[in-house]
Each structure stands twice: as structure tokens, then as C-alpha cells.
N, C-alpha and C positions, 0 to 999 in steps of 0.2 A: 368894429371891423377888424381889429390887429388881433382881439383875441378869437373871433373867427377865423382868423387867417392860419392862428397858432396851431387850433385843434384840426384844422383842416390839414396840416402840415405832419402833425403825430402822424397823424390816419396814416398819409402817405407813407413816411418810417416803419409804423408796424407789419401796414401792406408790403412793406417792401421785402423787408424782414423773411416775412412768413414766406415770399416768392421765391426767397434766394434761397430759402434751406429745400425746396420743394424743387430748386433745378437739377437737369440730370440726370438720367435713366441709373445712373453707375456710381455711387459714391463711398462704396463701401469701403471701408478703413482708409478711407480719406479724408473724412470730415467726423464730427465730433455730435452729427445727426443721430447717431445710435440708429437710425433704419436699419434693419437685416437684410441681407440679402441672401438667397439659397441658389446656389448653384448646383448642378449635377458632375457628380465625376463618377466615370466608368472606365474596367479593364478587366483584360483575361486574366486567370489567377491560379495559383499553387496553394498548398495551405500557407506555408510561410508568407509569402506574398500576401495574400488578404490580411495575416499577421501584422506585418511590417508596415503594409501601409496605413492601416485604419490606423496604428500609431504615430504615421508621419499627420495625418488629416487632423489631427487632437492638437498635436505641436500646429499647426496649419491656425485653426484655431482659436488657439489661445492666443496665437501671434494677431491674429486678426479677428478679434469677438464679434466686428460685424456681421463678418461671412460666416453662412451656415454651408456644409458641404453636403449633399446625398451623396452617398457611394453605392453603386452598383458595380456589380464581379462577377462572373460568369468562368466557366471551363472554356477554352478556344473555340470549339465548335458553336457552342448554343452564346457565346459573345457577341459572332457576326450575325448568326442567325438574329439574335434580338437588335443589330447594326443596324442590319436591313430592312429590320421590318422599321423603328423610329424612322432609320433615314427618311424611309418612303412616307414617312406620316408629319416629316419635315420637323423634327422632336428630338435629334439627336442632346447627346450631352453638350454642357457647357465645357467641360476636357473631357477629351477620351484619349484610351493608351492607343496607338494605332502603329500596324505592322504595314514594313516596306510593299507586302504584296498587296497590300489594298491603297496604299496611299493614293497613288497615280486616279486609282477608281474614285476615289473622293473629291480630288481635289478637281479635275476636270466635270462633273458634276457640279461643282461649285457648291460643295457641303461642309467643307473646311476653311476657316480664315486667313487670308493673307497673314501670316504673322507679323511681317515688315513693317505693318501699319499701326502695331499696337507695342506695347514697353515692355517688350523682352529680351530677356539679360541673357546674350551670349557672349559677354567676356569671359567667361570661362572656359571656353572651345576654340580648338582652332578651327582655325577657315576650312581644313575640309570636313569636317566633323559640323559644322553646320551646312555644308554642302550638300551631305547627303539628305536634307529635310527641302531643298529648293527641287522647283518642277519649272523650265521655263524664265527661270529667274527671278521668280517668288519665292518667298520662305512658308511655306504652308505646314513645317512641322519640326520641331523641335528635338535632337536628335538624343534619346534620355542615356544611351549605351550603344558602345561596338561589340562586335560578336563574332563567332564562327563557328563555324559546325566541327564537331567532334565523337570519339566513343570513349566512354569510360569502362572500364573493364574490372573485372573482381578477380584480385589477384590469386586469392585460393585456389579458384578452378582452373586458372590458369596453371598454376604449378600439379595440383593432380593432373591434368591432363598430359602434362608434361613440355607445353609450350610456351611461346614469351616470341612478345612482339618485335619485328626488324627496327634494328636500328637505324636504315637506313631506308631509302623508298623502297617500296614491295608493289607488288602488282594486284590486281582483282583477284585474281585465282589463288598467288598464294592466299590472301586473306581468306579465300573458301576453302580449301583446305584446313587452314587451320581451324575455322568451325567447324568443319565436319569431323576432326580429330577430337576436336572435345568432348565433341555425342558419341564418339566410337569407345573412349579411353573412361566417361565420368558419367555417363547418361543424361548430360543437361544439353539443353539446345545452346550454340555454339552464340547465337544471336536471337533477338526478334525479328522475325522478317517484315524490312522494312519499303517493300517494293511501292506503296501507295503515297509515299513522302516525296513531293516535288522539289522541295529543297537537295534533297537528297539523290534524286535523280536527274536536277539540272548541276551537281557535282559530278555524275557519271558521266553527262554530256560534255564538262567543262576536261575533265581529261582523257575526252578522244578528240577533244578542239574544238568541239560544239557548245551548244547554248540552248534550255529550253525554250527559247523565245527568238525570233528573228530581230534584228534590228531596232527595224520600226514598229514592234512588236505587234503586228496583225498576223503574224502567224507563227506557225511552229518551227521552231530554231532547229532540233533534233532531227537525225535523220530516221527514218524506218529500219536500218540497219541496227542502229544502237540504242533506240525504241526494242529490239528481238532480243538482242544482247541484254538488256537491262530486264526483261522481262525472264528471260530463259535461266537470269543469273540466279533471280531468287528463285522458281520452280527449280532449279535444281540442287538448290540447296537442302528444298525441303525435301525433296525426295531421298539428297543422301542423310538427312536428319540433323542438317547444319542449324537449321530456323527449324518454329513447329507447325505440325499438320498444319491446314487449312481450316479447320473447325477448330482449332485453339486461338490459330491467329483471329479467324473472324469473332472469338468470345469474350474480346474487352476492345475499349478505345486507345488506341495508339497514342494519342493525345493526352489520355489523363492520366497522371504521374502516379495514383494510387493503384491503379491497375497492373501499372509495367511486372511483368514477370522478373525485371531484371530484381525486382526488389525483396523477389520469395525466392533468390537465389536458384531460378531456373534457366536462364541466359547467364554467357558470360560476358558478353558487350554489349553495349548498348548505345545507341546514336542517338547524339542530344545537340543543344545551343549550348556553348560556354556560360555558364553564372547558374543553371537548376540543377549543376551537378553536385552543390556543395549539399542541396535538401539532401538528395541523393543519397550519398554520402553518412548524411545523419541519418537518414531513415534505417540505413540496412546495419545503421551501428560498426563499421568496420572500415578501416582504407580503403580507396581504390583507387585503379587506374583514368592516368588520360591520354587516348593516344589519339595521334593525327591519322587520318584517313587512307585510304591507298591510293597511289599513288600522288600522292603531293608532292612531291619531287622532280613532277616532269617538268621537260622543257618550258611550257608553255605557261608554267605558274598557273593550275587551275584551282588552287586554296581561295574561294573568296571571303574576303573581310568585309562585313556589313554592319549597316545600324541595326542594333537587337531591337530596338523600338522607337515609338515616338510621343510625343504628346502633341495635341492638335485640337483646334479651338473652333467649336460648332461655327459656320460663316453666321447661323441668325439667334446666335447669343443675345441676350437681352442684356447679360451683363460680362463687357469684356475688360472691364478693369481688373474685375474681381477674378474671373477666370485667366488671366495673365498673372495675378498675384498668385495664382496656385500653381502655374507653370513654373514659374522662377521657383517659387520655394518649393517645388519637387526637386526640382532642375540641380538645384544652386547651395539650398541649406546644406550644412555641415553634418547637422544632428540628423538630418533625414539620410545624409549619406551612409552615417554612421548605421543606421536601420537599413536600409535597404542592402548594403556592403553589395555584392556582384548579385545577387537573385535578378535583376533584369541583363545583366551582362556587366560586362566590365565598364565604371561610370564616364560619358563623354566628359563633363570638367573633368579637367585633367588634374586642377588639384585637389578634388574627392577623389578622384583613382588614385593617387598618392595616399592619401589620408584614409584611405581605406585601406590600404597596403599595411600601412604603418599601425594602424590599432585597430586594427580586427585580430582577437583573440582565433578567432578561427583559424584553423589551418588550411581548410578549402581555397581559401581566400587568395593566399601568398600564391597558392600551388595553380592559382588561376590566371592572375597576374602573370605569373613567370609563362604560362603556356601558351598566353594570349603574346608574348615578346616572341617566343618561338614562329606562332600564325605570321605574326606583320612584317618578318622577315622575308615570310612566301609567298604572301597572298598579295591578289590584289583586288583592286576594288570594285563591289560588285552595286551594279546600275540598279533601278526600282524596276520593279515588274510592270507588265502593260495594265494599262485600268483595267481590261476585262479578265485579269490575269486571277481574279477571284474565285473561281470556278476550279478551277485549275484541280485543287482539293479534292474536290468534289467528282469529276469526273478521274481523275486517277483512281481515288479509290474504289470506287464500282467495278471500273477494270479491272483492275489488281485483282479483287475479290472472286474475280470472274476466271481470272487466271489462275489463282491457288487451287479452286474446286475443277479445274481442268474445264470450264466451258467456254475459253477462249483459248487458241492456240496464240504462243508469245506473237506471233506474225499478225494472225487477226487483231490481237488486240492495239500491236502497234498502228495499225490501219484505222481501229475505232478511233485511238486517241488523237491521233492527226488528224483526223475527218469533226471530233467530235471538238476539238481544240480549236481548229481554223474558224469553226463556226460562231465558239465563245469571242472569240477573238475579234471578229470581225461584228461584233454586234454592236 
């Protein structure tokens, strides 16, 4: 009987054993199970960027041999396009990079994870620098850089042309002018015409006191007056030969960084995010400029300061330990700082922004630092777009497009876009 009792007793031990290593959907570099785990991670990309990171994902890694990562990278457009078709198929990644104009859309879908509820390291931010990743008073994303919009300029054509930027606020018009001086003096287009960029036209709104968005954001912020104005601004650039024809602008994507004319030295400014100006930079082999927008200066502080990106964590992860372990060490490593230096913007921890200051051989780097101290003196800070606010893209550009080949007059098209906007908007 006792030695019945004894082998009856093993059983139970080995059973138990074999139980305890088999709990848990999530164990990866936790326990000493050696189980794999594969997670997906996906984001928009530059060449540098898929560079940099597939070598932050090896360091990732080796730090954690459990976890295997798939990486998927796309160009901005075809990113969301492939966003939306997973979302719908309820398949998103386990992280993905995600931008302030889609957050809102995600997370009220409920496609993204409360982050509050899982172990992630924001001691290295301050309170509002993780503020802008809360909707509601949830943490639904992680804020990986601050940013703001700017032009970098080639100073060569600048000096043949024979001009140079004010050193103090300047107006719309000057700044058209002086592209159109550049085509008249050097034969390059003075800019790319950048009329289908919402970010960039909810800056034209933001210094006449408006906003592309209302409020509550179910409708259009802008009014039909400066909808004409923004539109008549670039048609008549192109007409005086500031920007190029209409069939040049429509022969590349505005979005992909290998296209930009700025790069064949055919533009002399160029309107970017702070941190892709350094590839930039290295591409065309030569200094350039970085100047602040027109009129920043006004009364009304219309520079705004935003998160460049985000990380955010599928809501139906199968595994969210392991996709929080890849958060933080994007987030937080040193050595991945050191990799990535500003290419997604300037780093939210604050002490990788320093440490990137400090030994990044590059010279991009410091001169980005220093211009982004300039922004946060002026700007302020700018709210997330409305969920339906994804569209947004998509329906400027058709416009615009419509407007360069002259089959929408600035008027009509300001009409479509409100009309066609309220509708996005309210869906």
C-alpha cells in the first residue's frame, strides 16, 4: 500500500511538472521553456529605416532568443492600404508603427491595446510626451518621437538664384515669390507643389486661425475661403513656374523619398517631417538647409509640435508580453537609439535625445536637435485627428490633381472637399 501510494504520488509530480511548463499563452523570455514565440512587426519605411531597424530586431533578438520577430515594411501608401485590408480580416500585427492621423480610427474600433494594462516602460518620457499616445484616458500608444513640419532647402540654388531666407516671419506670398524667382533666375522649380499634403494644409489653415478639422471633429474645420486660397496658391505657382507643370507633379509619388525631385536637384525646397531630412541630406551628398515655414511668427502660434509616430499593440495579440518586450526595447534601448538617431523624429525618452545629441557622428543630427529647440519655442501642441480623418489623404489628393490639370476651378474644388470631407467624417 505505501509503495502504491509512493508511485501514485511521482505520477502526480511529473503531471504536475509537465502542467506548469505548458501554462500561459506568453512566456517568452520569461522562463527557461525555450518555446518560440513569433510575433509580427510592421512599419512605413525609407531605405535607411528598414536599414536601421532590421538591425535594432537582431539586437531585439539576441536579447531575447525566445522571440522570433517577422518584419513587414511598406512605402506610407501601400502600409495603410495593407493596415486595412488585415484590420478587416482581424490579422493585424502584433506592433505596428502607427501615425497620429489614424490612431483615433484604430483605437475606437477597438484594433489597438489599452497599453495601461500591460508592462510598459514610460519612465523615460515625460507626462506629456506620453499624453499624446492617450484617447479618453487610455494609453493606446506609445509615443516613439516628437516632430514638425519643415523645408530643407539646397543652398546652391539658393545663392545662384540670388536669394536667402527672412530671418524673421515672412508671409505666403513672399515665400511665392521667392520660388518663382528661382525659376526665373536658375530654371529649377522653386519647390514641389505641395497642394495634396493635409498636414501641410491644415498648417495653412492653422495661420489664418483655422484648423482642418472641427472640434468634435465630424466636420470640416477650414473655411471655403481658405480652401480657394490654398488651392489658387499652388495653381499659381505653377503657372508662374514656382512648382512644376501638372504632368511632372502627377509623374511620381509625393510620398516616396526616392522620387523627390528635390534629390535630382530640380526643386529648391522641399517640405518634409523633422528626422528624414538627415537621409536627405546624405542622398544628394551635400549641406542643406532647414527653414521654418511662413509665417510662424504669427500671433496665434500656428507651428504645431506633434508625435512623429507611434508603436501600438494588435488589441487580439496572442502574445502581449512578448510584443511589449519589443516596445520598450524600441522604445528605451540605448543601442537601438544609437541606430535609429532622429530617422523617426527626434527620440521621445528624453535621455536617448540627449545621447543621440552627444555621439551621433553625424552632423544632421545636432543641426536637428538645435531646430527642433527653435519649433518648441513656437509651437504648440497639436490634438490627434478624428478616426475618420484617414481618408483625408486620399480625397485631397484627387482634388488637387484635378486642380493642377485645371478641371476643377480652386472654388469648386474647395466645395468637393467640404462636401466630400463632412461625409468621410461623419461615417
Amino acid at each position: 500500500m505505501k509503495k502504491r501510494c509512493l508511485t501514485l504520488l511521482s505520477i502526480f509530480m511529473v503531471v504536475g511538472v509537465l502542467l506548469s511548463g505548458c501554462s500561459g499563452s506568453d512566456s517568452a523570455g520569461g522562463n527557461n521553456s525555450g518555446d518560440k514565440v513569433n510575433i509580427r512587426f510592421s512599419w512605413w519605411t525609407n531605405p535607411n529605416r528598414t536599414k536601421v531597424t532590421k538591425e535594432a530586431i537582431k539586437l531585439f533578438e539576441k536579447k531575447y532568443p525566445n522571440i522570433h520577430v517577422t518584419m513587414e515594411y511598406y512605402s506610407w501608401d501601400a502600409y495603410w492600404q495593407k493596415m486595412a485590408t488585415v484590420a478587416a480580416g482581424g490579422k493585424l500585427p502584433d506592433v505596428m508603427q502607427m501615425d497620429g492621423s489614424r490612431l483615433r480610427s484604430f483605437a475606437e474600433k477597438g484594433q489597438v491595446m489599452d497599453l495601461s494594462k500591460q508592462d510598459i516602460d514610460t519612465s523615460g518620457l515625460n507626462k506629456n510626451t506620453v499624453n499624446l499616445g492617450k484617447l479618453d484616458g487610455k494609453l493606446y500608444a506609445l509615443t516613439t518621437s516628437i516632430n514638425a513640419q519643415f523645408m530643407i532647402s539646397n543652398p546652391e540654388i539658393l545663392k545662384k538664384a540670388g536669394v536667402s531666407m527672412p530671418d524673421k516671419n515672412y508671409t505666403w506670398e513672399e515665400f511665392a515669390d521667392i520660388l518663382v524667382k528661382i525659376n526665373k533666375k536658375t530654371g529649377k522649380y522653386g519647390a514641389a507643389n505641395e497642394m495634396e499634403q493635409p498636414a501641410y494644409l491644415d498648417y495653412f489653415a492653422r495661420t489664418k486661425g483655422e484648423s482642418l478639422y472641427s472640434s468634435d471633429g465630424k466636420s470640416v474645420g477650414v473655411s471655403k475661403t481658405t480652401l480657394k486660397e490654398w488651392f489658387q496658391f499652388w495653381l499659381d505657382l505653377q503657372e508662374k513656374g514656382g512648382v512644376p507643370s501638372a504632368q511632372v507633379n502627377s509623374s511620381y509619388s509625393h510620398n516616396e523619398m526616392t522620387a523627390n525631385p528635390f534629390l535630382s536637384e530640380k526643386t529648391a525646397f522641399n517640405w518634409l517631417f523633422l528626422g528624414t531630412d538627415g537621409q536627405y541630406e546624405k542622398s544628394i551628398g551635400k549641406p542643406i538647409g532647414r527653414e521654418l515655414l511662413p509665417e510662424w511668427g504669427n500671433d496665434n502660434k500656428p507651428y504645431p509640435l506633434h508625435a512623429a509616430m507611434f508603436w501600438t499593440m494588435s488589441s487580439k495579440t496572442e502574445h502581449p508580453d512578448a510584443a511589449a518586450k519589443l516596445m520598450n526595447f524600441l522604445e528605451n534601448d540605448t543601442e537601438v537609439a544609437k541606430l535609429f538617431q532622429n530617422d523617426r523624429g527626434i527620440p521621445a525618452n528624453t535621455k536617448n535625445m540627449q545621447l543621440v545629441a552627444d555621439t551621433s557622428s553625424d552632423g544632421a543630427v545636432k543641426k536637428q536637435n538645435e531646430f527642433m529647440k527653435k519649433v518648441q519655442k513656437i509651437a504648440t501642441p497639436l490634438q490627434l485627428d478624428p478616426a475618420s480623418a484617414g481618408s483625408t489623404g486620399d480625397i485631397l489628393k484627387n482634388i488637387a490633381q484635378q486642380v493642377t490639370f485645371k478641371k476643377l476651378t480652386p472654388s469648386k474644388a474647395a466645395d468637393q472637399f467640404i462636401s466630400e470631407m463632412n461625409t468621410a467624417l461623419n461615417k
